[in-house]
C-alpha positions, 0 to 999 in steps of 0.5 A: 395308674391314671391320675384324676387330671391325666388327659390323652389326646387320640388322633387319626391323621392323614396329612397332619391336620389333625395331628395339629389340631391334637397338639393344640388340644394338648398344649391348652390341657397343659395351661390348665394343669392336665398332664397330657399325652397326645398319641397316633391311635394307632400307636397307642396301647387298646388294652390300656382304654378301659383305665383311662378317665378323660380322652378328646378323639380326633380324626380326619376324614379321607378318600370317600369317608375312610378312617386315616392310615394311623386309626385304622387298627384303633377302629378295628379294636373298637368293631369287635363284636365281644366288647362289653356294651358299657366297657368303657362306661368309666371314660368321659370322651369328646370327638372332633372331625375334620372333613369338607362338607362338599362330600357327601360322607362328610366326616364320616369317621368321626362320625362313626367314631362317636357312635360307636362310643356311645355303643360302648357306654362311653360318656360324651361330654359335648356333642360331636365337633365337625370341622369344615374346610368350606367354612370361610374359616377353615375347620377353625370357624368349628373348632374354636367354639367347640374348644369351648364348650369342651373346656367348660364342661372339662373344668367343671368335671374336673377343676383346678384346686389352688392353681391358675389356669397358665395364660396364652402369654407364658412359654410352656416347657418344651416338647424335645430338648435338642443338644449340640455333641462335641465335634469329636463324637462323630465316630463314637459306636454309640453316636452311629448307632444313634445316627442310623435310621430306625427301622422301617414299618413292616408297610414300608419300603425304599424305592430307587428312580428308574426314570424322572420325564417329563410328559407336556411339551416343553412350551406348555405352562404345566411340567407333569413327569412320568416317575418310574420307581423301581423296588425289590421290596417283598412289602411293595404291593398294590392294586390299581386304584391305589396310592403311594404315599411319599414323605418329601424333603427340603432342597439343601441349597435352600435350607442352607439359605435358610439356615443363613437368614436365622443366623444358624449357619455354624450349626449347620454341620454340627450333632445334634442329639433330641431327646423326648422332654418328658416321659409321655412324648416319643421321637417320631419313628423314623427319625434318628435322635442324632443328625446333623442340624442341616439335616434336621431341616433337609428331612424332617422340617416343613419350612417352606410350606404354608403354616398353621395357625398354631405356627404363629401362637409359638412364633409370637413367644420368640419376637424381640419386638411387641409390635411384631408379637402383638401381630402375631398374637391377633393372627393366632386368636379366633379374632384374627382369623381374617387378618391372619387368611389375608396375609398367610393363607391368600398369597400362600406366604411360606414359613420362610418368608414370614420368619424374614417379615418378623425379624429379628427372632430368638428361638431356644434350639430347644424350641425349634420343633415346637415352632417348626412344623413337621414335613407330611406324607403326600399321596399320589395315586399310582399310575401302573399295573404291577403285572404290567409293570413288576416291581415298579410303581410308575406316577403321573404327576403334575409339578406345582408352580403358580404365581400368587394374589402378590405375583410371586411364584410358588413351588410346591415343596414335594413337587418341588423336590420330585421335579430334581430326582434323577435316576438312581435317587432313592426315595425312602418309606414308601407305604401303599395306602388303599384307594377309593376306587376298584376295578369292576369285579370281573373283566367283562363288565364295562369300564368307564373311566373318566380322568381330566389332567393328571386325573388319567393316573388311576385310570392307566393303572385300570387300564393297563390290568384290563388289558392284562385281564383280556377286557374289551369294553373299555372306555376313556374320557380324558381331558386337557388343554391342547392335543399337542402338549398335554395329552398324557400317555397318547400312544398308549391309548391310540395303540389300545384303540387300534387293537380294538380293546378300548374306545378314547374320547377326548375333550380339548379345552383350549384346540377350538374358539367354545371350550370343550369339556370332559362333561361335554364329551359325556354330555355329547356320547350320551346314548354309548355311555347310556347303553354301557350304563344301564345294559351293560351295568358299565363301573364308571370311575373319575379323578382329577381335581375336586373343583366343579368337575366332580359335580358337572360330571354328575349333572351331565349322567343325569341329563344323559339319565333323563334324555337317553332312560326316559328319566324325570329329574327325581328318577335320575337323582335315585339312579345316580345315587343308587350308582354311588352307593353300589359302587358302580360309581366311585370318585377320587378327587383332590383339592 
């Protein structure tokens, strides 16, 4: 039976921003006396939605307009074409996305979502809120007067009766409590059960490193592996154009370092049991409740990633100094925004750094998974075709490492941690989530892939199908700095030229005085790519970085459009458009 002041936050999240955004809608329920519970729609109970009285959805957006992983079946639900029109006429609901505006299905499910909401006769209580990541804010520059208006329109719904609103300053109970065991409990049946790993998803799946190489000279700035994976799963399937979705871990030399800078060094190898503070929270899936307290760090912890801003609302309750918490506080508030971009986000300061910077901190165990985020799966797109490769998943796969605005050197964490896997490593809870790009329905219609850099990943995986497939009109437009040092799978695109069953052309940057672009390669082999285009009604595909390639790419087809089909300007436009929206066009970019 729902109370009047129940709350449930639903959210759909691919990379943990809105599951962050989520939590931070649950933790300003609470100030206001709501009991909340904050839940992955798809792990929530659809049959319960119809009992609910007050419900904030919120979901991101990912690869052209998909729903995430985690909303998927949540949204399926929904599609039913036998729900009632007002089933859900008792629900009073808010929906908040979060997209980039530089795509052109810029959130849409979100989108959809306060549709179909509407379909279902639910009542939305403010409009839809759209989060940016091109806002100079980020999706906050959307979010906090969203919250706002939402909060007022809740509170005079349903207000508060001989209570307060709880201030930003006052500590909220904690979200897990977190025990150290006696140190003779390690052989105890029920601590090993305890300390085994739960069960995978039926869409996970291990996989063992076969190979770890990598593939640009050794003198080139940018180390990119070649990663073969090898797994007898029967749940490991794919098709080219999909993506393997890899959670990371933390270096243990480096949490060790860590755990030395917050003084928790003499817990490092001690049990830890977590159990949920309330009723209305759950242990994520595939966590244990008992684990070393190292290993709290090692596999589940982000600590050397860039944080939130939610990072430092709870960071600010555990400084002994009023100064370092009054900073903290600013960076937290909408006010601050700017101070907190200029000090976190421009020189990508760790979570690591920023606990040295604010020493001396006093955080309760109790309190560390309320502070310390969580570590987030990376999607990487696959790189192989399972018929050309059985058993396997092979990635191409560039390892981050830059110099910041501070001149410090950054690694990224997952890259970071790839870079050191050696043959016969395991990588565990692998899932294959579906990609935005797809092989042209039959093998005698043309391929045009176009993939700059690491963009090439897809690409060989299409490639390598339609060379299985007997395809003979392909073609590859691929990109990089110099011949000789970044020119990913080389050989294998000159043995397919030279079979005959695949025209490369290649655009090296930096080999010539004039740069040299894949949008000029497109540009320069304009009538092959127009007759391919318009005659052959060619699929043309393109990965890489979501910059100004993607956008220079389609204004060097529509100058092609114009030149070669006789185009005006406007023609070209519909043409291009009417590319995307048939699929003979499809993109996979990331930022």
């Amino acid at each position: 039976m729902q109370s009047p002041r129940d709350l449930l936050v639903l959210y759909g999240s691919e990379t943990g921003c809105a599951e962050d955004v989520a939590e931070r809608i649950g933790r300003q329920a609470r100030r206001r006396r709501f009991r909340v519970r904050v839940v992955a729609m798809d792990d929530y109970d659809k049959n319960l939605l119809i009992e609910e009285k007050l419900v904030v959805f919120v979901c991101s957006t990912t690869g052209q307009g998909e729903e995430p992983y985690n909303m998927k079946k949540f949204w399926r639900f929904l599609l039913r074409k036998n729900l009632p029109h007002d089933i859900l006429s008792n629900l009073d609901c808010a929906v908040f996305g979060l997209g980039d505006s530089s795509y052109a299905k810029f959130n849409y499910p979100a989108k959809k979502l306060y549709k179909r909401l509407q379909q279902l006769g639910a009542n939305l209580m403010i409009q839809r809120g759209d989060g940016d990541d091109q806002h100079y804010l980020g999706l906050d520059g959307a979010l906090d007067p969203w919250l706002q208006s939402l909060w007022e329109k809740v509170m005079e719904k349903y207000p508060l009766i001989d209570q307060e609103i709880i201030p930003e300053e006052v500590l909220l109970d904690p979200t897990f409590r977190l025990e150290l065991l006696p140190d003779n409990v390690s052989n105890e049946p029920e601590i090993k059960n305890m300390r085994a790993p739960p069960a995978m998803r039926e869409d996970e799946f291990n996989v063992v490193v076969k190979s770890n190489e990598r593939i640009t000279a050794t003198d080139h700035f940018q180390d990119v592996r070649h990663l073969a994976l090898e797994c007898e799963s029967e749940n490991m399937n794919y098709a080219p154009g999909d993506i393997a979705v890899i959670t990371p871990k933390n270096l243990p030399e480096e949490v060790d370092a860590f755990l030395t800078m917050m003084q928790w060094s003499d817990l490092a190898d001690r049990l830890i049991r977590i159990t949920p503070a309330s009723k209305d929270c759950k242990l994520p899936a595939h966590w244990s409740s008992v684990m070393t307290f190292r290993d709290l760090f090692v596999n589940h912890l982000d600590i050397f990633g860039v944080p939130r801003r939610s990072f430092f609302e709870m960071l600010a309750h555990f400084t002994k100094d009023e100064n370092q918490t009054e900073r903290l506080r600013e960076f937290a508030s909408p006010e601050g925004q700017d101070d907190m971009y200029n000090y976190c986000q421009r020189p990508r300061r760790t979570i690591a750094e920023i606990m040295f910077d604010f020493t001396p901190t006093d955080i309760p165990l109790d309190y560390i998974l309320d502070v310390f985020p969580m570590l987030r799966p990376r999607s990487f797109s696959i790189a192989s075709s399972l018929k050309a490769h059985p058993g396997q998943i092979e990635l191409c796969i560039a390892i981050v490492k830059y110099k910041t605005k501070i001149r410090r050197i950054r690694r990224g964490v997952c890259t970071k941690w790839i870079s050191t896997l050696k043959p016969g490593d395991v990588i565990e809870r692998v899932r294959i989530s579906k990609g935005t790009m797809r092989l042209p329905p039959s093998p005698d219609i043309p391929l045009i892939a176009i993939g700059p850099g690491t963009g090439v990943a897809p690409m060989r995986a299409f490639l390598e199908q339609r060379m299985i497939d007997g395809a003979k009109e392909n073609v590859l437009i691929f990109g990089c700095r110099h011949r000789d040092k970044d020119y990913h799978y080389r050989q294998q695109w000159e043995q397919y030229e030279k079979e005959g069953k695949m025209k490369v052309l290649t655009a090296f940057s930096r080999d010539q005085d004039q740069k040299f672009y894949v949008q000029d390669c497109v540009r320069q082999q304009g009538a092959l790519i127009w007759e391919y285009i318009d005659q052959k009604q060619a699929k043309v595909v393109l990965s890489g970085s979501s910059g100004k390639m993607p956008e220079q790419i389609a204004f060097a087809m529509k100058q092609i459009f114009i030149k070669y089909g006789s185009l005006d300007a406007e023609q070209a436009e519909h043409y291009w458009n009417t590319m995307s929206k048939t699929g003979q066009y499809q993109e996979e970019c990331w930022s």
